[in-house]
C-alpha positions in Angstrom: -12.6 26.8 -94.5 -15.3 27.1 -92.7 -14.1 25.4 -89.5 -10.5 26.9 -90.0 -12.3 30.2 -89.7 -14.3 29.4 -86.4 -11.7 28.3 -83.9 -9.3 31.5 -84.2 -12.3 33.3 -83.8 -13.3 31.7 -80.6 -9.5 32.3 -79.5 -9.8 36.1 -80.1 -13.1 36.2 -78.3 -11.4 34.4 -75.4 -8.3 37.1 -75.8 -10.4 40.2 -75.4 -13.2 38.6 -73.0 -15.9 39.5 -75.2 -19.6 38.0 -75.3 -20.6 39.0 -71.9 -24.2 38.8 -72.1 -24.3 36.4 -75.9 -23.4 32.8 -75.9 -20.2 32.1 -77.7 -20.2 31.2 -81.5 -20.0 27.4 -82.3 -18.1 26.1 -84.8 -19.4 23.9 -87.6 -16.9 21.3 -87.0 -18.0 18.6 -83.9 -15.5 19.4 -81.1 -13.2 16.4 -79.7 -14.4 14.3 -76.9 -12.9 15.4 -73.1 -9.9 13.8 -72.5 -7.9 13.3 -69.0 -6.0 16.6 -68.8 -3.3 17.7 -66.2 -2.3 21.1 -65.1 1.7 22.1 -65.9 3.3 23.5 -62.7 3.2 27.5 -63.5 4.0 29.8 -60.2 2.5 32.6 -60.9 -0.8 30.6 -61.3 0.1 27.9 -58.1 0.5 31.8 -56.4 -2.7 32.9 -57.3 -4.4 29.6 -56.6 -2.6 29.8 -52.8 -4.1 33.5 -52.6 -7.2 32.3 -53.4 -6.8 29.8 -50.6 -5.6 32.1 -48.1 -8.7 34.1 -48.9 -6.3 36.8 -50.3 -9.1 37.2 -53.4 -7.4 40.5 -54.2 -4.1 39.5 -54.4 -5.8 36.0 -56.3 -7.3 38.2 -59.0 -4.1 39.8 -60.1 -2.1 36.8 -60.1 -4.6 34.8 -61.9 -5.5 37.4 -64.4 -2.0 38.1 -64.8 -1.7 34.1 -65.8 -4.8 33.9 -67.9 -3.7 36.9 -70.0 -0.1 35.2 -70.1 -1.5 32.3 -72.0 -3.3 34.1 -74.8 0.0 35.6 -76.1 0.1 35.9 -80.1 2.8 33.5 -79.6 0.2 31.0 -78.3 -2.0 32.5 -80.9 0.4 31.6 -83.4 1.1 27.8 -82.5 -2.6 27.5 -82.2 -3.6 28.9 -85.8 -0.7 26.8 -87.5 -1.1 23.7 -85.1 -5.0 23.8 -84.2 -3.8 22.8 -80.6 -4.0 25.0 -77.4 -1.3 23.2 -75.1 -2.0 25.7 -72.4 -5.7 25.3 -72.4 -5.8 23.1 -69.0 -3.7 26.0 -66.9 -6.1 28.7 -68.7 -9.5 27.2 -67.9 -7.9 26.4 -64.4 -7.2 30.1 -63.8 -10.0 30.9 -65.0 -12.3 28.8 -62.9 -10.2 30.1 -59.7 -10.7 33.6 -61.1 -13.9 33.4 -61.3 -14.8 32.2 -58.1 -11.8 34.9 -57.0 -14.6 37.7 -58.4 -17.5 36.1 -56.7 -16.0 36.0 -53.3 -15.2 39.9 -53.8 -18.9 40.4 -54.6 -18.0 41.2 -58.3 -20.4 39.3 -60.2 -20.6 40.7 -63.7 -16.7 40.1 -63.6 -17.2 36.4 -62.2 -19.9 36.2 -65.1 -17.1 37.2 -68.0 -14.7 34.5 -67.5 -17.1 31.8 -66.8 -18.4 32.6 -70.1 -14.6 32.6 -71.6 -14.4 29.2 -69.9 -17.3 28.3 -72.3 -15.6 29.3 -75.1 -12.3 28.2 -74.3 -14.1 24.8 -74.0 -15.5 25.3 -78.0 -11.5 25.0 -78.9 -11.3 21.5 -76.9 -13.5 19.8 -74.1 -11.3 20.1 -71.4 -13.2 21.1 -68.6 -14.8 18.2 -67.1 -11.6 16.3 -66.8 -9.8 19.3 -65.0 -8.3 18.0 -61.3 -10.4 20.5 -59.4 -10.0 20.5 -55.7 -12.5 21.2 -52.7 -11.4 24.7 -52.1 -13.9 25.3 -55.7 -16.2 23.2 -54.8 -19.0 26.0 -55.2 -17.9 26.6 -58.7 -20.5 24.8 -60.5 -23.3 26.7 -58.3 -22.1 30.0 -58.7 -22.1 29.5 -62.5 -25.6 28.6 -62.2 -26.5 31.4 -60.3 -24.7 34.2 -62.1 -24.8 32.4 -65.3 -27.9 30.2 -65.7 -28.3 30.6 -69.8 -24.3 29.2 -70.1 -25.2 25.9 -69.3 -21.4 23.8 -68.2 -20.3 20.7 -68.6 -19.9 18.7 -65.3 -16.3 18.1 -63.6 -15.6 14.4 -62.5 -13.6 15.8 -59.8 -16.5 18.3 -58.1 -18.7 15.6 -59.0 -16.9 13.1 -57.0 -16.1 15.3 -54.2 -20.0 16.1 -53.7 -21.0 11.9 -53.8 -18.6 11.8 -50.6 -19.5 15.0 -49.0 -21.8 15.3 -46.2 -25.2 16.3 -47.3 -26.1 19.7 -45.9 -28.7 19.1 -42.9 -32.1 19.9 -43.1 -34.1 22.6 -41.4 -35.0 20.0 -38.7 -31.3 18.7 -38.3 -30.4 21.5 -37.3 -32.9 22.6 -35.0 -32.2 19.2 -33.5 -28.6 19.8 -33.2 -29.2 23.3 -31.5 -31.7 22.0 -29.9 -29.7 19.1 -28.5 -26.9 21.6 -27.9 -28.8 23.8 -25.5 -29.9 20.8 -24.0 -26.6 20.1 -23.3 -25.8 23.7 -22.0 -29.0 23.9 -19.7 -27.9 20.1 -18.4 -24.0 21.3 -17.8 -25.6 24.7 -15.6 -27.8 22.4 -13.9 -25.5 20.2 -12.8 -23.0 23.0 -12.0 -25.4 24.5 -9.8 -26.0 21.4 -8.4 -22.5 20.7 -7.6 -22.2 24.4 -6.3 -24.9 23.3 -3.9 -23.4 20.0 -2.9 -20.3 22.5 -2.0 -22.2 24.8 -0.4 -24.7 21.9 1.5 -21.0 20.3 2.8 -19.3 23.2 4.4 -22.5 24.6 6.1 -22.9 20.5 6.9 -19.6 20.5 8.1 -20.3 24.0 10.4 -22.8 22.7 11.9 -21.5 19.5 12.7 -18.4 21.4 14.3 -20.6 23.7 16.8 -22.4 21.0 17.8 -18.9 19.0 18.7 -17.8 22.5 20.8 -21.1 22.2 22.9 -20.9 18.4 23.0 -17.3 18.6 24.0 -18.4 21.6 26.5 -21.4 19.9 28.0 -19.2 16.2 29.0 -16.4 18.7 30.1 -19.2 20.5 32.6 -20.9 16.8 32.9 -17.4 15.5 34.3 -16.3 18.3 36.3 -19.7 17.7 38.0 -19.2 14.3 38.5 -15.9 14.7 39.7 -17.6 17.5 42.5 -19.7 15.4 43.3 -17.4 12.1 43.9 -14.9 14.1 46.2 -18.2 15.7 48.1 -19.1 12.2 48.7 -15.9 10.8 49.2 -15.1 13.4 51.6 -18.8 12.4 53.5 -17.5 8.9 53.7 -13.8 9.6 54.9 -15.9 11.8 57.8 -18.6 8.9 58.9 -15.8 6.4 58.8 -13.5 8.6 60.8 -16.1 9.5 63.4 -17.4 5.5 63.6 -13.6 4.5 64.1 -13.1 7.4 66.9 -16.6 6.1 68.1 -15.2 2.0 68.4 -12.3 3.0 69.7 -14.1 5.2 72.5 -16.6 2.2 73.2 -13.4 -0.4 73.3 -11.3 1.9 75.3 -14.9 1.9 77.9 -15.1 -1.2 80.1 -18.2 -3.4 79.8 -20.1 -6.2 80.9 -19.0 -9.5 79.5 -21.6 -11.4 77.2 -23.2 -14.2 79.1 -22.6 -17.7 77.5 -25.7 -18.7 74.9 -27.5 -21.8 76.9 -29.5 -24.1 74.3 -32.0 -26.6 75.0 -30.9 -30.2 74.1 -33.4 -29.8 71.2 -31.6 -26.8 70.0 -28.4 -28.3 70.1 -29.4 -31.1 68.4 -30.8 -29.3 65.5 -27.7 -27.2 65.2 -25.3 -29.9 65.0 -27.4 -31.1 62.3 -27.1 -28.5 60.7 -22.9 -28.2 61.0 -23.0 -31.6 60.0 -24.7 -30.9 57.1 -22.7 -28.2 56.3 -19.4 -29.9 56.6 -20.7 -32.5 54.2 -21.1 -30.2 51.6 -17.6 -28.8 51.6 -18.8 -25.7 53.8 -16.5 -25.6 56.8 -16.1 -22.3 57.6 -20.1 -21.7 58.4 -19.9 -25.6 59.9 -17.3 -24.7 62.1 -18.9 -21.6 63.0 -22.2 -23.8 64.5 -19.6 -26.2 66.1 -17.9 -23.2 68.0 -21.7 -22.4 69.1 -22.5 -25.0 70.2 -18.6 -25.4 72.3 -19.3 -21.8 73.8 -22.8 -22.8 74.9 -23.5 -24.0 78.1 -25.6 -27.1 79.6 -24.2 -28.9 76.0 -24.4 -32.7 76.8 -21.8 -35.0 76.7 -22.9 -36.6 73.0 -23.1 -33.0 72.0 -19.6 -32.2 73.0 -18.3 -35.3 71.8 -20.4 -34.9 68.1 -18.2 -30.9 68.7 -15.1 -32.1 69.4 -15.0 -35.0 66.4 -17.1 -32.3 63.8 -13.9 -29.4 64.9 -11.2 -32.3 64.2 -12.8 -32.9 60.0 -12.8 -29.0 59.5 -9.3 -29.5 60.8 -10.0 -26.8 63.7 -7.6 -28.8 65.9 -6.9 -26.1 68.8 -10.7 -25.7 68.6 -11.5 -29.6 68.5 -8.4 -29.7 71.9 -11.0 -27.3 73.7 -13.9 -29.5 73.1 -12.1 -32.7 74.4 -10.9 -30.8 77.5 -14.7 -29.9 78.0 -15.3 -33.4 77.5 -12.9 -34.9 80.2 -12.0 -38.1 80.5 -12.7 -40.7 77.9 -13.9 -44.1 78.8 -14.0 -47.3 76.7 -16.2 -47.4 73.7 -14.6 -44.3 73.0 -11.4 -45.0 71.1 -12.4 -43.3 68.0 -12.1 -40.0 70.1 -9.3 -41.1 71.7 -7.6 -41.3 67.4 -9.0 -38.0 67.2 -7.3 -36.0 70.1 -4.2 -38.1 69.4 -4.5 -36.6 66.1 -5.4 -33.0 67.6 -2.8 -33.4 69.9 -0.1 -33.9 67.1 -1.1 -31.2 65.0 -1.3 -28.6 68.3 2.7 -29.9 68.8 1.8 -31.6 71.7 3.7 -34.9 70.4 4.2 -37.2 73.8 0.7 -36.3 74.9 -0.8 -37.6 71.2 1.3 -40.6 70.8 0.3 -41.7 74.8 -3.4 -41.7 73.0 -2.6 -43.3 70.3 -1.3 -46.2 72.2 -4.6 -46.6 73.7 -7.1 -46.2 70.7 -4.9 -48.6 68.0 -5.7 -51.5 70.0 -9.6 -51.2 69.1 -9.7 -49.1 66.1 -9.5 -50.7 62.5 -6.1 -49.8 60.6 -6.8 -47.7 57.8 -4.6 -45.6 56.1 -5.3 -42.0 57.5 -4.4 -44.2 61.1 -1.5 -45.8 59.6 -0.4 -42.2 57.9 -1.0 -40.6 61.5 0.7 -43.6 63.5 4.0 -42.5 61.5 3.8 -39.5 61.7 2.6 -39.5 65.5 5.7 -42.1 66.4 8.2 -39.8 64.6 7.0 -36.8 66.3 7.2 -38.6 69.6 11.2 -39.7 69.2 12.3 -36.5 68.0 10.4 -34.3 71.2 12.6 -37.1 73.2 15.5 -36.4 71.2 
């Protein structure tokens, strides 16, 4: 009778809220172990648990209440004396938990501290809740208790209790001065390289200022440098056109003037000699402009031997000066015997000057004693044919 007695009396303590600074009466009977429970799907306490959430507390502590008063009808009453079974008891301690932490938020501790201590003695009728599916958003539950509660000692909820083995631990003292540490860090380093950057920006466009005057007064010194130069090339230009206008006026004066003739050079036979070495050698070397000119030096001279005249004449027929070489044979005259190789050469002369009758007449008299090689052979053609067609 005993234990029949204890466990409406627990109810009715639970009913009124009583025992708010005295631990709940135990009964004599050993209470069941904690079995998995489930909460039955009641809106008005799923409102007062969203309220809650929302961080409506308010709001949370009317619906809540409203629930946990529901569930303590005397029909529950009722089916509890006659059964000994609360069916309701995982909804009530669930309210109860969120309406307690509903009071705490709102700073109402001595409230907070009631229904923790109903949740005690809702937990003398059946162990129920460490096996309540608690969720994060009460996480704190079990600490609060403590605080505001420390002499009603709770059971531990395998639900909180897993939920705290994965959390995060809180960081220590020196984690977070690290982190804010690190953090202004990372704020002075971001300023740092803003101003940096702002710099850079600033460095470039004063960079590219500069670099823009100084092309103007480059661009502005080469445009006076070339303007100058330009002066200066038409002054000088205009200096030249003068001089060579007053030297040409000047020739033409002294050409327009009669003057005395140049008298003809006269070299010694040593001079001569030495010269037509010299246009020899020059000849040789492929040079027959400046030989020519020493051959026509020595032509023009006066008191020029015969060998002289005749090395002249023969040295003007290989530069292929022929008119020249025809003056040097007229200044030689008359050639004797022993002289047939000159004889081929004014032939040759004579052919090339047009003079076609008076070459092949030589001709006929130097092929008798001069060998026939094929320049005389190419001549003697050529010579011949030239020869018939002036008699044509």
């Amino acid at each position: 009778m005993r234990t029949t007695f204890a466990i409406p009396t627990a109810f009715l303590i639970i009913v009124f809220g009583a025992c708010r600074t005295a631990p709940a009466p135990k009964a004599e009977s050993i209470p069941p172990e904690a079995a998995p429970v489930s909460v039955s799907a009641d809106p008005v306490l799923q409102r007062g648990i969203e309220n809650y959430r929302a961080g409506r507390y308010a709001e949370a502590v009317n619906d809540l209440s409203a629930v946990a008063n529901a569930l303590l009808s005397p029909e529950q009453m009722r089916a509890y004396v006659s059964s000994g079974r609360f069916e309701s008891l995982a909804n009530f301690e669930t309210a109860v938990v969120y309406l307690s932490m509903a009071y705490a938020k709102l700073g109402r501790e001595a409230e907070a501290r009631d229904q923790i201590q109903r949740l005690l003695v809702a937990e003398e009728i059946h162990p129920t809740y460490a096996t309540l599916p608690l969720t994060a958003d009460v996480a704190e539950f079990e600490s609060v208790a403590r605080r505001i509660a420390p002499t009603t000692p709770l059971p531990a909820n395998s639900a909180l209790a897993a939920l705290r083995a994965t959390a995060p631990s809180a960081p220590t003292a020196e984690a977070r001065a690290a982190a804010e540490k690190a953090a202004i860090d990372k704020e002075v380093e971001s300023r740092v390289t803003q101003a940096r950057k702002e710099a850079d920006e600033r460095y470039a466009r004063e960079r590219a200022a500069i670099q823009q005057e100084l092309d103007r007064r480059i661009a502005e010194a080469r445009a006076a440098a070339e303007k100058e130069a330009e002066d200066r090339i038409a002054a000088d230009r205009a200096a030249i056109e003068q001089q060579m206008a007053e030297r040409i006026a000047a020739e033409r004066a002294s050409a327009q003037r009669p003057g005395p003739s140049a008298a003809p050079e006269t070299l010694s036979d040593r001079e001569a000699t030495q010269l037509l070495r010299q246009a020899d050698s020059l000849a040789s070397r492929g040079e027959m402009d400046a030989a020519k000119a020493i051959y026509l030096r020595l032509l023009n001279a006066t008191g020029t031997s015969r060998d002289v005249l005749a090395a002249v004449a023969t040295g003007l027929y290989r530069t292929a000066s022929y008119a020249d070489a025809m003056r040097a044979f007229q200044r030689l005259g008359n050639l004797v015997r022993g002289e047939e190789d000159l004889r081929y050469y004014k032939a040759v002369s004579l052919y090339e000057t047009g003079r076609y009758d008076d070459a092949r007449k030589e001709l006929a008299c130097a092929l008798p004693y001069i060998p026939l090689t094929d320049d005389v052979t190419r001549y003697r053609t050529k010579i011949e044919q030239g020869g018939q067609r002036a008699a044509k």
